[in-house]
FITOR-200648 format. One line per 5 residues: number of its first residue (from 0); for each residue x, y, z of C-alpha. Coordinates in nm, 3 decimals, padded with zeros to 5 digits. Last residue first. Layout:
NUM> X/Y/Z  ...
This chain:
628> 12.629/09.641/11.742  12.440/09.885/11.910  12.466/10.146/11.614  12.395/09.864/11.423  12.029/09.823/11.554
623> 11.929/09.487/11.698  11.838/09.227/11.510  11.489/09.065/11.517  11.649/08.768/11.233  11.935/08.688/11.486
618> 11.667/08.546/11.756  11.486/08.345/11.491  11.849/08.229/11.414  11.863/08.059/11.757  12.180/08.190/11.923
613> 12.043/08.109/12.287  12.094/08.316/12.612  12.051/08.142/12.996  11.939/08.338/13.266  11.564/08.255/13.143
608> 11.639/07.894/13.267  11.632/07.683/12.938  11.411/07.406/12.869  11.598/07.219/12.911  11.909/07.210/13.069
603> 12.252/07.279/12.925  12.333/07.604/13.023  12.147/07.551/13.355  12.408/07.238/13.418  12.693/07.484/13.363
598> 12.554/07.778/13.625  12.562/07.473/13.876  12.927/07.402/13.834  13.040/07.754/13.859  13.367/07.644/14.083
593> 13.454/07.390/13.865  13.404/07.532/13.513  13.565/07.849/13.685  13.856/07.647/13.774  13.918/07.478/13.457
588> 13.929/07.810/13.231  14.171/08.051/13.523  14.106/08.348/13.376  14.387/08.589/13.276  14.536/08.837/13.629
583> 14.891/08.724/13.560  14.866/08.553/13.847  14.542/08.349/13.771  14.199/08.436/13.866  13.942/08.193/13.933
578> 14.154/08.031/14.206  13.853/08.070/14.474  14.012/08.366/14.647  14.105/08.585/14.346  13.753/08.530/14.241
573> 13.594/08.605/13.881  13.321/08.843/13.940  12.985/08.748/13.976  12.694/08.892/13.783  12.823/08.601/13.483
568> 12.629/08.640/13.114  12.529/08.293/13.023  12.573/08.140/12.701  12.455/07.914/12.481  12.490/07.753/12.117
563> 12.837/07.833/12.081  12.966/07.725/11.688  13.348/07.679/11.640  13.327/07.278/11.766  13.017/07.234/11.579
558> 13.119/07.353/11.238  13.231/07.639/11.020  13.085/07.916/11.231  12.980/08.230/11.124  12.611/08.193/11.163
553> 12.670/08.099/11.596  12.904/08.445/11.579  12.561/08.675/11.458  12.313/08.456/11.707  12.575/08.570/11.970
548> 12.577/08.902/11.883  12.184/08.891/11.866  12.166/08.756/12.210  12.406/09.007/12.338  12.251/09.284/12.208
543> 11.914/09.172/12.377  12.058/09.081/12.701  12.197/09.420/12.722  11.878/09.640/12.672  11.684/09.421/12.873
538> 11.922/09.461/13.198  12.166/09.241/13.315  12.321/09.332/13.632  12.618/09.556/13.769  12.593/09.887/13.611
533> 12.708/10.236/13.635  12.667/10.566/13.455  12.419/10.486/13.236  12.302/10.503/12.806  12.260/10.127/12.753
528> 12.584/10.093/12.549  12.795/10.311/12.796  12.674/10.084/13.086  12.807/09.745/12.903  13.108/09.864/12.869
523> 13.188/09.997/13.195  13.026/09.648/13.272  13.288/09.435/13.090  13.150/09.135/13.067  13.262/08.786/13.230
518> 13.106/08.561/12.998  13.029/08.159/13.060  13.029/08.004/12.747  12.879/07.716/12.571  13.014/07.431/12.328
513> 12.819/07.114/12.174  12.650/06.778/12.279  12.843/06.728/12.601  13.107/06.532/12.680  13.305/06.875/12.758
508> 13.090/07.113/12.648  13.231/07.460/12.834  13.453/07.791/12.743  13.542/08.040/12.960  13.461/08.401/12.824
503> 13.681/08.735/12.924  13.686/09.095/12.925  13.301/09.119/12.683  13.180/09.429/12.569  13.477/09.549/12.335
498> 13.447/09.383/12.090  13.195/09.073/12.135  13.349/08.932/11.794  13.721/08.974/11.920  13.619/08.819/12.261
493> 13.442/08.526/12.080  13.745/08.482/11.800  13.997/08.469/12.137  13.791/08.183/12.269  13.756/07.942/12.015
488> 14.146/07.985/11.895  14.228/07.900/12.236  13.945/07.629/12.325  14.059/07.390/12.100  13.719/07.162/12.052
483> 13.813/06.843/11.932  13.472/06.624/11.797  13.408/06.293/11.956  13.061/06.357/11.908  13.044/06.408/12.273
478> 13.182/06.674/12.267  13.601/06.647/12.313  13.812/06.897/12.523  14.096/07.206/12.513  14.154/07.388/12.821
473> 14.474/07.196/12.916  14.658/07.164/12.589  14.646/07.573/12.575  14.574/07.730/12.264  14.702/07.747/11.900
468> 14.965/07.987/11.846  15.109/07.994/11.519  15.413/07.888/11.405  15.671/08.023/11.131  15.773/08.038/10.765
463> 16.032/07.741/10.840  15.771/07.484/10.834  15.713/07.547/10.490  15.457/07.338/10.331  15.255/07.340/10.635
458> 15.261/07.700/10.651  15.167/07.853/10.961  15.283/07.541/11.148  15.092/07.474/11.445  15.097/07.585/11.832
453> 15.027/07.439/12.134  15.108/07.494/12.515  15.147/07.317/12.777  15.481/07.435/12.806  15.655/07.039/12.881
448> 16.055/07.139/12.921  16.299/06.925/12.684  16.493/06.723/12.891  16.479/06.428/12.631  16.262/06.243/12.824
443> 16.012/06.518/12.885  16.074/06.770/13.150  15.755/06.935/13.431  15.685/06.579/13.553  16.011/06.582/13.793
438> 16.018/06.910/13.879  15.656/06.894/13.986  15.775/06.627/14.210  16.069/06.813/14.338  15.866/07.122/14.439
433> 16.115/07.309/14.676  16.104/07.568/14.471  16.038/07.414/14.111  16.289/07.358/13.829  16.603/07.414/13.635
428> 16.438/07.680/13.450  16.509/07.720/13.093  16.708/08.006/12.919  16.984/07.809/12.906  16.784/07.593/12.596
423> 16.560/07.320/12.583  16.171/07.418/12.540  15.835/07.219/12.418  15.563/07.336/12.229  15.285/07.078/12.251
418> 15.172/06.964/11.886  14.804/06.918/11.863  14.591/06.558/11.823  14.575/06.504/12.224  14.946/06.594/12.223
413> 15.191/06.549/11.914  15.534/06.696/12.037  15.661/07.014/11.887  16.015/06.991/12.028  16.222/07.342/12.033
408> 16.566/07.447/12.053  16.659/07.810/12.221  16.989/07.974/12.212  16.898/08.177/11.916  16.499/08.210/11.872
403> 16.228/07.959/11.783  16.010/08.073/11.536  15.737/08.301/11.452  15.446/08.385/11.696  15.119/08.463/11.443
398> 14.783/08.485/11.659  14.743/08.827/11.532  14.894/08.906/11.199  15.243/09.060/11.083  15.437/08.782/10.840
393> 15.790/08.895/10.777  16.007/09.143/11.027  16.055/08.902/11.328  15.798/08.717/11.526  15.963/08.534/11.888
388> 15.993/08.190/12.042  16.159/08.156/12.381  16.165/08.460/12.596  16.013/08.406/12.935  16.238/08.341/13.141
383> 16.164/08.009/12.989  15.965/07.881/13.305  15.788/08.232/13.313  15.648/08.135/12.952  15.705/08.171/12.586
378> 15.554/08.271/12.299  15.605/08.573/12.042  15.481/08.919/11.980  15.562/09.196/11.777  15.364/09.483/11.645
373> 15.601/09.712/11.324  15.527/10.077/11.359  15.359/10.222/11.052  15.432/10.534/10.880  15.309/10.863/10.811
368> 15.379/11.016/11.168  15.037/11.056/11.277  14.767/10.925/11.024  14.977/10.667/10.975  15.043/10.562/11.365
363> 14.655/10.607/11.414  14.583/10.406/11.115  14.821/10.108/11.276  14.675/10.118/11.617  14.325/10.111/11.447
358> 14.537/09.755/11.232  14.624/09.628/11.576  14.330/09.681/11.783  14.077/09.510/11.466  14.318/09.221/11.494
353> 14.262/09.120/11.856  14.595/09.068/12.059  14.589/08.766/12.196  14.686/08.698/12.540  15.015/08.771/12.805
348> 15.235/08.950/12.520  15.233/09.284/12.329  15.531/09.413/12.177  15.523/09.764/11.989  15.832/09.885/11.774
343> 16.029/10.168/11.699  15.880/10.518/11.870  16.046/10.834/11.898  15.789/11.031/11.794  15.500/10.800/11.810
338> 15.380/10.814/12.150  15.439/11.191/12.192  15.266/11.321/11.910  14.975/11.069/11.994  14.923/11.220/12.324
333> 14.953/11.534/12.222  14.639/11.490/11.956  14.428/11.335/12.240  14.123/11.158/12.128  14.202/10.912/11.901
328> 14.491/10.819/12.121  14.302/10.794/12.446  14.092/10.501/12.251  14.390/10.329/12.132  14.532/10.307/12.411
323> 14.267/10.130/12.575  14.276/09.872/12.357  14.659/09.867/12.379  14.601/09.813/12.723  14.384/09.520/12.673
318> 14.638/09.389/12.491  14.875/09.326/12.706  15.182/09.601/12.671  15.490/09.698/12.600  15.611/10.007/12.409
313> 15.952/10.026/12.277  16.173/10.389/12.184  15.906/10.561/12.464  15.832/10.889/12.435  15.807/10.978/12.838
308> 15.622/11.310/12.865  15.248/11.264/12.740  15.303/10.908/12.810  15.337/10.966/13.167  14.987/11.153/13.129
303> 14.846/10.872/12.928  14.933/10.577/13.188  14.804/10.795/13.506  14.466/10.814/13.303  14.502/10.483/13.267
298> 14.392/10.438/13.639  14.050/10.548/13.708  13.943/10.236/13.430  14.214/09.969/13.453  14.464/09.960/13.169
293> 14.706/10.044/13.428  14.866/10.359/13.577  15.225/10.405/13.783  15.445/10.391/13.480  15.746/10.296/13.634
288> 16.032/10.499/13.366  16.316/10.226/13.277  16.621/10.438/13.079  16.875/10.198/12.848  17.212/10.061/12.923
283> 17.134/09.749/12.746  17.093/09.494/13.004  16.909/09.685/13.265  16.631/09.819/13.020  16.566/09.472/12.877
278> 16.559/09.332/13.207  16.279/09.574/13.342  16.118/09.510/13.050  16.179/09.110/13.007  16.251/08.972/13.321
273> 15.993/09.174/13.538  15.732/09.310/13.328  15.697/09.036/13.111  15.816/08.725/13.417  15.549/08.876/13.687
268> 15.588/08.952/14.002  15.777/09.285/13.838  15.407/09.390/13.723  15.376/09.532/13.367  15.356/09.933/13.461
263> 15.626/10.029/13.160  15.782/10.393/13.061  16.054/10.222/12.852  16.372/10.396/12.696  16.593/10.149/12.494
258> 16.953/10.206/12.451  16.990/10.274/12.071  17.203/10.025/11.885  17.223/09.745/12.071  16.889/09.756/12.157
253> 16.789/09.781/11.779  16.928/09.474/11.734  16.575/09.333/11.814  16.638/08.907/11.790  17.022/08.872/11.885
248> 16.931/09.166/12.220  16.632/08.961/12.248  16.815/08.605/12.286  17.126/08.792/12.519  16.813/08.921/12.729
243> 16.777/08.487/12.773  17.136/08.397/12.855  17.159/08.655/13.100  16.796/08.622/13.294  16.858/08.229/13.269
238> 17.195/08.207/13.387  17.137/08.411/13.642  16.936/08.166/13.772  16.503/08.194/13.786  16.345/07.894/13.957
233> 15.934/07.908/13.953  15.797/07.884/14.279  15.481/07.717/14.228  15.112/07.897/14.266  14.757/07.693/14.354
228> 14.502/07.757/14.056  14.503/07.411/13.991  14.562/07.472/13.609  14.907/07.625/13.747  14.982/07.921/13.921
223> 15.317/08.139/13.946  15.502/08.252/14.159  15.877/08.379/14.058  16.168/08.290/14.242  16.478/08.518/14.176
218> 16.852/08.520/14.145  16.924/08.128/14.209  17.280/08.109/14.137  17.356/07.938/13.831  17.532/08.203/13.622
213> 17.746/08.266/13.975  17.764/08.439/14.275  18.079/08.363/14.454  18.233/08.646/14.373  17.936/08.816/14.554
208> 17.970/08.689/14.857  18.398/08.808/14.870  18.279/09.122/14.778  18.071/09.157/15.035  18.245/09.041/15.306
203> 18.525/09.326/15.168  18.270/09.574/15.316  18.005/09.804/15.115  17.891/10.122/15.322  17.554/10.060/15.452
198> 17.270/10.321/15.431  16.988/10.148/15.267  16.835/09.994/15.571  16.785/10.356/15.737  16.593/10.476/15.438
193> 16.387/10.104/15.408  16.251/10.192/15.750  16.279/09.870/15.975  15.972/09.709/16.106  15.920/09.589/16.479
188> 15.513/09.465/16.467  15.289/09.625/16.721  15.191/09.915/16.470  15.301/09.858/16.156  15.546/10.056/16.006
183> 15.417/10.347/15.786  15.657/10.451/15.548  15.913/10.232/15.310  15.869/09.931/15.523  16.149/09.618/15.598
178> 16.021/09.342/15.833  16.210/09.079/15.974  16.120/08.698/15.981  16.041/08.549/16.318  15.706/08.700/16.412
173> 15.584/08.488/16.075  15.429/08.692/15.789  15.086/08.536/15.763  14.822/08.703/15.939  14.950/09.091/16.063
168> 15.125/09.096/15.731  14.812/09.058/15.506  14.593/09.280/15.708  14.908/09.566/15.753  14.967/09.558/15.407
163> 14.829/09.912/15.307  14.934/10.033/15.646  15.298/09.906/15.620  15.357/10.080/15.318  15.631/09.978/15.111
158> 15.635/09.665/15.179  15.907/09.396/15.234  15.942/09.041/15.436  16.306/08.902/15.561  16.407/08.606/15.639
153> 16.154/08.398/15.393  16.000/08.037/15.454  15.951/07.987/15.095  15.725/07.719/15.034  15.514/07.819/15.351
148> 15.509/08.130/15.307  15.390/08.108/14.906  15.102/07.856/15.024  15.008/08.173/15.323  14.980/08.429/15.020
143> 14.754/08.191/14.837  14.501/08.126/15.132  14.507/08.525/15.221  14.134/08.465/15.341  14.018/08.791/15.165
138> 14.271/08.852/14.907  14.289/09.164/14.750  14.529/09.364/14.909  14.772/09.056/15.028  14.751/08.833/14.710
133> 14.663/09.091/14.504  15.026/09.234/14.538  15.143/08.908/14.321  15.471/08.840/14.533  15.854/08.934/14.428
128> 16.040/08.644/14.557  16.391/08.676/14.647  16.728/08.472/14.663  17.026/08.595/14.838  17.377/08.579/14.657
123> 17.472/08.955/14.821  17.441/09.054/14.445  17.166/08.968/14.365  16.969/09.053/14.689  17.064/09.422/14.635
118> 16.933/09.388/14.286  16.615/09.291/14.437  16.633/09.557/14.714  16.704/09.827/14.460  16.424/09.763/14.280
113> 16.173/09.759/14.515  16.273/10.041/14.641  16.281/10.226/14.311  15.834/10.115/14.291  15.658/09.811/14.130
108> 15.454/09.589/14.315  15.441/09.539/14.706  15.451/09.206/14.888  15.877/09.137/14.849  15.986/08.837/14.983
103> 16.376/08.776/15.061  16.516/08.418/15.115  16.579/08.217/15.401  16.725/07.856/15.298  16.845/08.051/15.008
98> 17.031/08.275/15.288  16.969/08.581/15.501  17.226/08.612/15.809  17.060/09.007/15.857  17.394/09.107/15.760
93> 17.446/09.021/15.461  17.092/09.225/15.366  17.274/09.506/15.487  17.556/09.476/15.294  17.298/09.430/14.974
88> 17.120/09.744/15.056  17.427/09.945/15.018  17.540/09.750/14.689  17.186/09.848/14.541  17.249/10.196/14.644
83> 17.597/10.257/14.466  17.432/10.054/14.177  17.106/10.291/14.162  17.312/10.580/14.194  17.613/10.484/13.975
78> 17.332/10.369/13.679  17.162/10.759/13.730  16.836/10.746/13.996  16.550/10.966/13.884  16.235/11.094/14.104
73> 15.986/11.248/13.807  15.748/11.503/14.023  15.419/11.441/14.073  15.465/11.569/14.430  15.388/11.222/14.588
68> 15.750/11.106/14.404  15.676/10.953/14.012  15.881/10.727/13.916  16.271/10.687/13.717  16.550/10.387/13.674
63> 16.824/10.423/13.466  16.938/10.759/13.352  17.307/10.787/13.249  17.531/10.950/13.492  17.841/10.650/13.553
58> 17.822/10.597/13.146  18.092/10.321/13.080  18.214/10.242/13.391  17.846/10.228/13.554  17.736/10.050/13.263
53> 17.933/09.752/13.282  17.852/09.705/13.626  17.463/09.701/13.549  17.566/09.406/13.346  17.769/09.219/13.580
48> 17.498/09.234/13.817  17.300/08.997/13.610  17.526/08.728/13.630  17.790/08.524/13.459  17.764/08.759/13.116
43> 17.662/08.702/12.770  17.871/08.501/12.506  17.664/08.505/12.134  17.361/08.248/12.069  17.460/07.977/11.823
38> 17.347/07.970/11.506  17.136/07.736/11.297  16.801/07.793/11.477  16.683/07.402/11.569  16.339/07.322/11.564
33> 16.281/06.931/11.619  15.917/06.762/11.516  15.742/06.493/11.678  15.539/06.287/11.430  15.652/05.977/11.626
28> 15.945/05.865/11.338  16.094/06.185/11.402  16.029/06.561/11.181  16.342/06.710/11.120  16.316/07.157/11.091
23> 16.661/07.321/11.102  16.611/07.670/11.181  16.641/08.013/10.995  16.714/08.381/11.136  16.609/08.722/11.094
18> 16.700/08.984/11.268  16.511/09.351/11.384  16.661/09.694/11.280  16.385/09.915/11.315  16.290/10.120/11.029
13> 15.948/10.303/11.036  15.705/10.061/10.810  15.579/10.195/10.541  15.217/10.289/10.439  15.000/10.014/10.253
8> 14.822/09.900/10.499  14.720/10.272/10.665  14.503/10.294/10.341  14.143/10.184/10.397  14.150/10.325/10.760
3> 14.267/10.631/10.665  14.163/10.836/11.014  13.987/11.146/11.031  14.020/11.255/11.425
């Protein structure tokens, strides 16, 4: 496939009808500043459920929720379906005596059963949890599935196939607590089948329980971890899910005027996929396909062929995905026809999206349809439900986040010499399950909520033009110079530089003389560069181009907190177990540090063990071939 690399930038953009807004900027007496947006974000509904009401009188047959059944075929439930069955689950969930003190936790990822016993739990008023899957598949000890269980003490425990969880259930989900399968109950345990459970006509009781639901009703409690690596119940209200899909529906007006259709796999354990997407859908009356692939390799190939058939209106995804999408688009002309024909706008969230992705994604789209579909992004967090901050039509650049939206006022507090985004809005979470302390540190003084997070003005001139993202507070560090390093920026130029080779880098120096890395490669990768099938250790071949594309970042850098003298190339996966890996499946910075204490020190002693790599220009000037590179 020819593509016009040189020219895609100046093609035009398809329309999409996407806001703008302005804020009032006033910088305090500490160097804080306070943005404001200067309107007020338009009435949305009491509770979720209201919403998928709405749309059952207004379109009873509409398509809302679709996947795949073990034919391949497309199983699809209309808005009265999935509501009808929703309200069927929810009568029996009454009558199991479920309550917040016993709430609803649900081990499997994304599938129509899962959704229909979360909305089921809405609107009987009964809290639930929807678990990281990894924690019971690919845990070994099941240390962070046992933390959850004890913070939430749940009634009832789902999973759509008993065998698959049968390890993880068998060693933490209490005899007490019932047990709801799709298929294959386990053996020993009593289990109810999900098609039995789903079969209750809706009484008056329920009505009366759900009237009582209201916008500050806990709906959902997600999990996730903190620099510890040990997970928190974040506090989701209806307030928060309404209030905040009112903020994108203000923001991308293009929802009100054409119901979305998504064909997502984002997990529903997490705030994207689960707030957001499947929100997104819900709220405006659009069509939700479960993409059952991920940008894993022996799995997007699932991704592409539901892409083949689904043309999605809005396409979400972290960027590794749209790395990987990129590739199946070069080489499947279908593929592309389909992705782009009905396409408005990409959104990518969860990291930084490397710039070389985007503008490839760009040629493709010109070379395809003859115009350009506008990439979004913005900033927020599972504690803002998640969206807070948000790009509109103007500047279009990795790393570039925009402003705060409707409904949403921000404090950029000065932190460690950065400015900490901080959140106050009714898209903010009133706390922690059943973690008052954390509670209590988690707001300011003001009430604004503490992100962690820092960003800077993209034009100092003109706060108003927008922020960028500038890492997180808690991975940044000082050599021993004195000299700031801010890890975030640091790290996403070092994945974009190793391309493709490298998933993930953690960062190290602090007190030390200057900055090393720790790289967790990507050794499907790695084994296409050397010419195999397979491989798991570092060979010659490997070492070499890595060496000289280190030597080649170490020559671009403006100063000792952007240059990395060192680097070892980790054999050992990150570890679910050890904390290494956070919920949304990004490396955990400070734990790794920790955990690989010893593979630190050997970056830093000398001489050198010979597992270590150095950028030494001598190194740079024996470069390896640029077909390599």
């Amino acid at each position: 496939m020819m593509l016009a690399m040189s020219s895609h930038t100046q093609a035009p953009f398809r329309h999409v009808n996407i806001a703008s807004w302005d804020v009032d900027v006033r910088e305090a007496p500490d160097g804080s500043f306070y943005l404001r947006p200067l309107e007020d974000l338009p009435a949305y509904p009491a509770r979720l459920t209201d919403r998928l009401d709405e749309w059952v009188a207004r379109d009873p047959s509409r398509v809302f929720l679709a996947q795949r059944d073990h034919r391949g075929e497309w199983r699809i439930l209309s808005y009265r379906e999935f509501r009808d069955s929703a309200r069927a689950v929810a009568q029996a969930l009454l009558e199991c005596g479920l309550s917040a003190e016993r709430p609803i936790a649900i081990l499997s990822g994304n599938d129509i059963e899962h959704a229909l016993l979360a909305m089921g739990a809405m609107y009987a008023g009964i809290p639930y949890a929807p678990i990281s899957p990894a924690y019971s598949l690919l845990s070994k000890d099941f240390g962070k599935l046992r933390h959850v269980f004890g913070l939430l003490t749940p009634g009832l425990v789902f999973a759509n196939d008993g065998t698959a969880f049968q390890r993880a259930i068998e060693a933490v989900v209490p005899r007490d607590a019932r047990l709801l399968v799709t298929r294959n109950p386990v053996a020993g345990r009593s289990a109810a089948l999900f098609s039995e459970f789903a079969c209750k006509s809706a009484t008056t009781a329920l009505e009366d329980v759900h009237g009582r639901v209201n916008a500050d009703t806990v709906a959902k409690i997600l999990f996730t971890s903190g620099s510890a690596g040990i997970p928190k119940g974040v506090i989701n209200t209806h307030r928060m899910l309404c209030s905040n899909q009112e903020m994108l529906r203000r923001v991308f007006r293009v929802f009100a005027e054409e119901p979305p259709q998504v064909c997502d796999w984002l997990p529903w354990n997490h705030t994207f996929g689960g707030n957001h997407n499947f929100g997104l859908a819900l709220y405006n009356g659009g069509s939700f396909y479960i993409d059952d692939g991920k940008p894993v390799p022996g799995l997007f190939a699932q991704t592409v062929r539901n892409l083949r058939e689904i043309s999605p209106t809005v396409y979400f995804n972290v960027p590794k995905g749209y790395e990987m999408l990129v590739r199946a688009l070069r080489e499947d002309s279908g593929l592309r026809e389909s992705f782009f024909r009905r396409l408005k706008m990409n959104f990518y969230a969860a990291a930084s999206l490397p710039q070389h992705i985007w503008d490839e994604l760009d040629a493709i789209s010109v070379e395809t349809c003859g115009e350009r579909i506008r990439m979004l992004t913005g900033l927020g967090m599972t504690e803002t439900a998640p969206f807070a901050i948000s790009a509109s039509t103007g500047t279009a650049k990795a790393g570039f986040i925009g402003l705060p939206v409707p409904g949403v006022e921000s404090k950029l507090a000065p932190v460690g010499g950065k400015l900490e985004v901080r959140y106050r809005g009714a898209n903010v979470t009133p706390g922690f399950w059943r973690q008052p302390e954390l509670t209590r540190d988690a707001f300011d003084e003001e009430g604004f909520f503490r992100s962690g997070d820092a960003v800077r003005f993209h034009d100092s001139s003109s706060p108003r033009a927008g922020l960028i993202f500038d890492g997180r507070l808690a991975e940044d560090f000082k050599l021993s110079s004195g000299t700031w390093v801010s890890v975030g920026p640091l790290r996403a130029r070092f994945i974009a530089h190793f391309a493709r080779y490298v998933k993930d880098v953690v960062i190290a120096g602090h007190n030390r003389d200057d900055v090393t890395a720790l790289i967790f490669p990507d050794w499907d990768a790695c084994a296409h560069l050397a010419g195999q099938s397979t491989m798991a250790t570092v060979g010659e071949n490997m070492r070499s181009i890595f060496t000289a594309l280190l030597a080649s970042f170490a020559e671009s850098a403006a100063g000792s907190s952007n240059r990395i003298e060192r680097a070892v190339i980790l054999e050992e996966a990150a570890s679910l177990d050890a904390g290494e890996i956070t919920d949304k499946g990004s490396i955990n910075q400070r734990v790794v540090l920790a955990r690989r204490a010893r593979i630190v020190e050997d970056l830093y002693a000398s001489p050198a063990p010979a597992n270590v790599i150095a950028a030494h220009s001598s190194v740079f000037a024996n470069k390896v071939s640029e077909e390599h590179l």
